[in-house]
C-alpha positions in Angstrom: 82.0 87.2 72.4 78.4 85.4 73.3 79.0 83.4 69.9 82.5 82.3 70.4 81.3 81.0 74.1 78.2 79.2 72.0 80.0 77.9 69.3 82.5 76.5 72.3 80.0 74.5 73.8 78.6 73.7 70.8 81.5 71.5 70.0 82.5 69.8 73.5 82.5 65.9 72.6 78.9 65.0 73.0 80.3 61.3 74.0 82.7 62.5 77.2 79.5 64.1 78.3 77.5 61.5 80.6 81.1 59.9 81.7 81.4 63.4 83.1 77.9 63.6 84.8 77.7 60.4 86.2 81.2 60.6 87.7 80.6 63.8 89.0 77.7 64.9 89.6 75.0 62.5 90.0 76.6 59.8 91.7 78.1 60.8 95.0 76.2 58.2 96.4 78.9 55.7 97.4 82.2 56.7 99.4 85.5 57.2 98.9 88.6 55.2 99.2 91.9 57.8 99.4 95.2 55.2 99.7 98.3 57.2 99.2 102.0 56.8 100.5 103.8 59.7 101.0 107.8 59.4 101.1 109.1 60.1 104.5 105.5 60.2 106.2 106.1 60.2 110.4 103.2 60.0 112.5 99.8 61.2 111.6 98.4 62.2 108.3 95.1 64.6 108.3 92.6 65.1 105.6 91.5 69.0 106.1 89.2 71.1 104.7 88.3 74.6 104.4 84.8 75.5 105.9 83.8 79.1 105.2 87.4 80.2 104.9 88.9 78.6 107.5 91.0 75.4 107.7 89.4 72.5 108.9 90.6 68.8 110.0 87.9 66.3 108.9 90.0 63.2 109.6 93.3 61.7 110.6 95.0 58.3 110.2 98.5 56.8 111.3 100.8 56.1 108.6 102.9 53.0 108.4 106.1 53.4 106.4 105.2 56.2 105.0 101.4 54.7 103.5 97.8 55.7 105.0 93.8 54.9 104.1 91.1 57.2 104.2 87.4 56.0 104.0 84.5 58.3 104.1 81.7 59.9 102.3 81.3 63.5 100.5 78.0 65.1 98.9 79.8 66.2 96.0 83.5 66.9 94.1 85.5 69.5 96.2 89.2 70.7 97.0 90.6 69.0 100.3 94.3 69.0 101.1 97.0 66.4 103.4 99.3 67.4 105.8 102.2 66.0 107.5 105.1 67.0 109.6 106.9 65.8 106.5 105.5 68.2 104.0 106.5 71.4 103.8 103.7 72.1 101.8 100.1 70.6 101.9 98.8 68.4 99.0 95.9 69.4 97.4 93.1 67.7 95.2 89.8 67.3 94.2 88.3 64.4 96.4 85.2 62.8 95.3 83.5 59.5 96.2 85.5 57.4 94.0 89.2 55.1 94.5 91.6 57.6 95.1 95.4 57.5 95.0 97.9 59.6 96.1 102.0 59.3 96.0 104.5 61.6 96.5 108.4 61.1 96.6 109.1 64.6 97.5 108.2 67.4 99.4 106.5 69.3 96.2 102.5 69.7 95.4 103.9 69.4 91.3 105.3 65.6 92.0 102.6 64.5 93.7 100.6 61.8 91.8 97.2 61.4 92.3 94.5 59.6 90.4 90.8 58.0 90.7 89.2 61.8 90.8 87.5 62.6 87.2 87.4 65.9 88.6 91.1 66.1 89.2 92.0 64.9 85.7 90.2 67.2 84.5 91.8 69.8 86.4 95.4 69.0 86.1 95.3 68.0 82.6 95.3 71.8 81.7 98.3 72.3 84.0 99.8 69.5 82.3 98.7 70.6 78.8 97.8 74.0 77.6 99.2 75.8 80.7 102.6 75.0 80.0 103.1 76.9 76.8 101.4 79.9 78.5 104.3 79.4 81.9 106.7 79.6 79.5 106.2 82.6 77.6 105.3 84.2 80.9 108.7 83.2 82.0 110.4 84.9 79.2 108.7 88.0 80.1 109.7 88.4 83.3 113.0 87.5 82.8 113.6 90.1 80.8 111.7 92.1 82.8 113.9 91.7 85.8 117.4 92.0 83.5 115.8 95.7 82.3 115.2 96.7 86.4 118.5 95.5 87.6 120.0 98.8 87.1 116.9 100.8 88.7 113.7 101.4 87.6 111.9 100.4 84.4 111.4 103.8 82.4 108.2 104.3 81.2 108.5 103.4 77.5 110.1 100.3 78.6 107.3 99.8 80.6 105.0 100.3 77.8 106.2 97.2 76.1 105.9 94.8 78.8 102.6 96.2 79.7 101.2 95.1 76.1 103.2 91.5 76.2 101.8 90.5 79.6 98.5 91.9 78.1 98.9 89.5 75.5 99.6 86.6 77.6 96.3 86.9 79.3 95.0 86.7 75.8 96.3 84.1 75.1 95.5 82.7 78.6 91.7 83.2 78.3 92.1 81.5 75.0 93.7 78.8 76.3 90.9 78.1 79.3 88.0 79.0 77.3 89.0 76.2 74.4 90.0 73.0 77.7 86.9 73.9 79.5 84.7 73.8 76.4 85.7 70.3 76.0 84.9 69.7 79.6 81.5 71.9 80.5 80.3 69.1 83.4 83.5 69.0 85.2 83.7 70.4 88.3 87.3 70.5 87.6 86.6 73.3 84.7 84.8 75.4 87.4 88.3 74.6 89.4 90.4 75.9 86.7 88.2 79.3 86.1 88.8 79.8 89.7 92.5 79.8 89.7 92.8 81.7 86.4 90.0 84.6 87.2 88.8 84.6 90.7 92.1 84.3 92.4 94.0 86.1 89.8 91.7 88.8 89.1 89.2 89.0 85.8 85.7 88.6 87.1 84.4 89.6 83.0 86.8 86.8 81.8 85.6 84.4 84.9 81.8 85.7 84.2 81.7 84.9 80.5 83.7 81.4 81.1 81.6 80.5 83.7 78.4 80.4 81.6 79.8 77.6 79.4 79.8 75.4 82.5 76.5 72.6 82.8 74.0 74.4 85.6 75.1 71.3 87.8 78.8 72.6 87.8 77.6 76.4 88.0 75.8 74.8 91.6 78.6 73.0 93.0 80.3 73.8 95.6 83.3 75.6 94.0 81.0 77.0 91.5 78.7 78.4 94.4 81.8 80.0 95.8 82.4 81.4 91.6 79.3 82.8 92.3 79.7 84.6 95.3 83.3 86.5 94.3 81.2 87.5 91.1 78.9 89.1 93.5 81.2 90.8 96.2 83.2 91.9 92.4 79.6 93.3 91.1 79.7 95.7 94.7 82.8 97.4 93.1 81.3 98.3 90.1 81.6 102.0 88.7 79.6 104.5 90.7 78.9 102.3 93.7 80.1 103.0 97.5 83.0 101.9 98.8 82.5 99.5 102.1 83.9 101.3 104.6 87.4 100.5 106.1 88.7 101.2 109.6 91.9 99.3 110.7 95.2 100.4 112.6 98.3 101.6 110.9 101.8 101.2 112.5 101.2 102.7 115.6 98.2 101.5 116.5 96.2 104.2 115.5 92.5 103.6 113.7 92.7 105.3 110.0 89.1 104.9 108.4 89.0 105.5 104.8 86.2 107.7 105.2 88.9 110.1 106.6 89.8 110.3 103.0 86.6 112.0 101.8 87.1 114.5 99.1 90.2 113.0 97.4 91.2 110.5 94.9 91.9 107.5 97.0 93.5 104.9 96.1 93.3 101.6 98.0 96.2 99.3 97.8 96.1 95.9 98.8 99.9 94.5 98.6 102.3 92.8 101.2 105.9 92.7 101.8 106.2 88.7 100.7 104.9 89.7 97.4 107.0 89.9 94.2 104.4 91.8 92.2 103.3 94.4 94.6 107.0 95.2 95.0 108.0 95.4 91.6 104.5 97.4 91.3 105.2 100.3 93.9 108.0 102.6 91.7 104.9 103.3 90.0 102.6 103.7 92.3 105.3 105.8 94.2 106.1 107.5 90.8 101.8 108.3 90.7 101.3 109.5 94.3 104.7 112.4 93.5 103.0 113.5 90.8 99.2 113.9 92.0 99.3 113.9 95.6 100.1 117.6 95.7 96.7 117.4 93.4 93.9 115.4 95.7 95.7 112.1 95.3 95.6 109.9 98.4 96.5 106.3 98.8 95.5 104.0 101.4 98.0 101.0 101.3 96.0 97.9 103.0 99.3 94.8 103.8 98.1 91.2 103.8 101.4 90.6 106.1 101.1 88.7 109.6 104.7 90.1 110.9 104.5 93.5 111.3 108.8 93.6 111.1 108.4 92.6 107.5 105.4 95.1 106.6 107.4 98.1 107.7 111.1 97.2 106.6 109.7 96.8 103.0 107.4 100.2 103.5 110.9 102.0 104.3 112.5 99.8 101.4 110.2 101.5 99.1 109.9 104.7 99.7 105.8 104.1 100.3 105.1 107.7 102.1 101.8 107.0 102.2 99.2 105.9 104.8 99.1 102.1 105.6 97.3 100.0 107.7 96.6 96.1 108.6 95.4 94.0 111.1 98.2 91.8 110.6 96.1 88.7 109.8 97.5 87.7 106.4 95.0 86.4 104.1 92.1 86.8 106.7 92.5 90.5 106.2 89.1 92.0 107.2 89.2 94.3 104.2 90.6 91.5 101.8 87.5 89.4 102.3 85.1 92.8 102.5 85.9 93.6 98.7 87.1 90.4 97.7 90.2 90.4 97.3 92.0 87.1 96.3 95.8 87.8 95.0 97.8 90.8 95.7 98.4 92.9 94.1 94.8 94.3 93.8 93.6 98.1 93.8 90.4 100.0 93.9 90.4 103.8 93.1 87.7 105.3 94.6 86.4 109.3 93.9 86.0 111.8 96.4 82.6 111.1 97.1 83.9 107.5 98.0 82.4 105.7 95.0 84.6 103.4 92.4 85.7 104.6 89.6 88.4 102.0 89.0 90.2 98.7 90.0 93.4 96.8 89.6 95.0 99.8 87.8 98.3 99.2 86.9 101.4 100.3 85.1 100.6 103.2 82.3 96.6 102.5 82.7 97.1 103.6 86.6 99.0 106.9 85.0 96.8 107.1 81.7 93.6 107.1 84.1 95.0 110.1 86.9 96.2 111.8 84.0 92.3 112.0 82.7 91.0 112.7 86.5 93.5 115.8 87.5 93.6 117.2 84.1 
């Protein structure tokens, strides 16, 4: 694998390289310009920013019919986002001290046009390129996957199958990032992209290996920095170490600590009612619990939900007779941030002296790995 990554960087085009370093990295010194016009703009629009997790407003401006100027200085290439009463959605981008533009003529983060970012090129020419043919075959996939559950649950040999094509796709997936950001090593964009594909969607070898190609400068930046930190909190939850402790109220308002679980196989289930995945996850992971709890088996299901309605009506919905908690905080989950936790759904298995042993178990590998633990 160290090869492939060398022979990768090896071959990035030696001549995009100081383009790259000069518009990225080195030469923040100026400011930016951000004009955009965004269709059906009232009132104010704000530049925000998120500051150690949380949203922050850097700036606002009035629009007039719809267009708006930003001026101002950053110290290097990183995401920021504009709001509106207009947008349903915020736009997000890469802003860097450069002549930015950004036009939308409908409420959607896809139609938005923005350009003058190196950085955002970069970034959304894999979503434009590459990314497209992998959408696609993922779309296939879980079409068919919801035509085979429409008459109940997926039986297990079923399963089987999809299991190996969506282990395929992410194949083809790190392929696929691993080839764009080895033509790109200086971009902070390519640290963007690694960040999407593996931190937020889980595969901190994948994001590890891919973020070693990257020029130091990149590996320093801001959104590498923040690489580097899920690659430590992921490093925590390696095989053998301790669990961090977790203490938070189920339903009724009662603290559950996980510590309560001592002695059993615990699984710890991150999920939430809004999510498609975790839902169409939890037949297994109700089908596992039947046939182990009786064994030591113990899950501890941990909701990313803010409305405490929705968290309980799908908990009845699926059968989940387990022991749930949440602080009803969404993404700013107390436990989500302690072990890192990025997308849902996400699962540690933990031993009964509270050490890993596993994460993000899924499908037949969740089943394949119990099987081996109660045999």
């Amino acid at each position: 694998m160290k090869n492939n990554l060398k022979r990768i960087l090896a071959i990035a085009p030696l001549a995009a390289l100081p383009l790259l370093y000069g518009g990225q990295l080195h030469a923040q010194n100026g400011k930016y310009v951000l004009k955009g016009n965004i269709a059906d703009a009232r009132g104010k629009v704000y530049l925000g920013h998120e500051v150690e997790g949380k949203p922050v407003i850097i700036d606002s401006v009035n629009t007039l019919n719809g267009t708006f100027v930003f001026k101002g200085k950053v110290k290097e290439p990183e995401f920021y986002n504009l709001t509106n009463k207009s947008l349903k959605y915020p736009i997000g981008f890469i802003l860097e001290n450069s002549a930015i533009t950004v036009n939308t003529t409908k409420d959607s983060l896809s139609m938005a046009e923005i350009k003058g970012s190196a950085a955002q090129d970069v970034y959304t020419g894999f979503y434009n390129g590459p990314w497209k043919a992998i959408t696609a075959k993922a779309g296939d996939i879980y079409q068919r996957l919801d035509a085979a559950g429409k008459n109940g649950p997926v039986d297990s040999v079923t399963r089987v199958g999809f299991d190996k094509e969506f282990a395929d796709l992410d194949v083809l997936n790190q392929a696929a990032v691993r080839t764009y950001i080895g033509k790109y090593p200086a971009s902070v964009g390519s640290a963007a992209i690694i960040s999407d594909r593996f931190i937020s969607y889980p595969n901190f070898k994948v994001a590890a290996e891919l973020f070693a190609i990257l020029h130091p400068d990149v590996r320093q930046s801001a959104i590498g920095s923040q690489i580097t930190k899920a690659l430590a909190i992921d490093a925590k939850s390696a095989k053998g170490n301790p669990a961090p402790e977790i203490s938070m109220t189920d339903a009724d308002g009662k603290i559950v600590n996980l510590s309560d679980f001592k002695g059993k196989y615990v699984l710890i289930d991150f999920w939430a009612s809004w999510c498609g995945p975790c839902r169409k996850e939890n037949p297994n992971v109700v089908a596992a619990y039947k046939k182990y709890h009786e064994k030591g088996f113990e899950i501890l299901g941990v909701s990313l939900d803010s409305k405490k309605d929705a968290w309980l009506k799908a908990i009845a919905a699926d059968g989940l007779t387990w022991t749930h908690v949440s602080d009803l905080k969404g993404w700013s989950n107390a436990a989500a941030a302690e072990y890192g936790v990025k997308s849902v759904p996400a699962s540690f298995l933990i031993d009964p002296q509270g050490k890993f042993v596993g994460k993000d178990l899924r499908g037949e590998e969740l089943n394949k790995t119990l099987e081996g633990l109660f045999k």
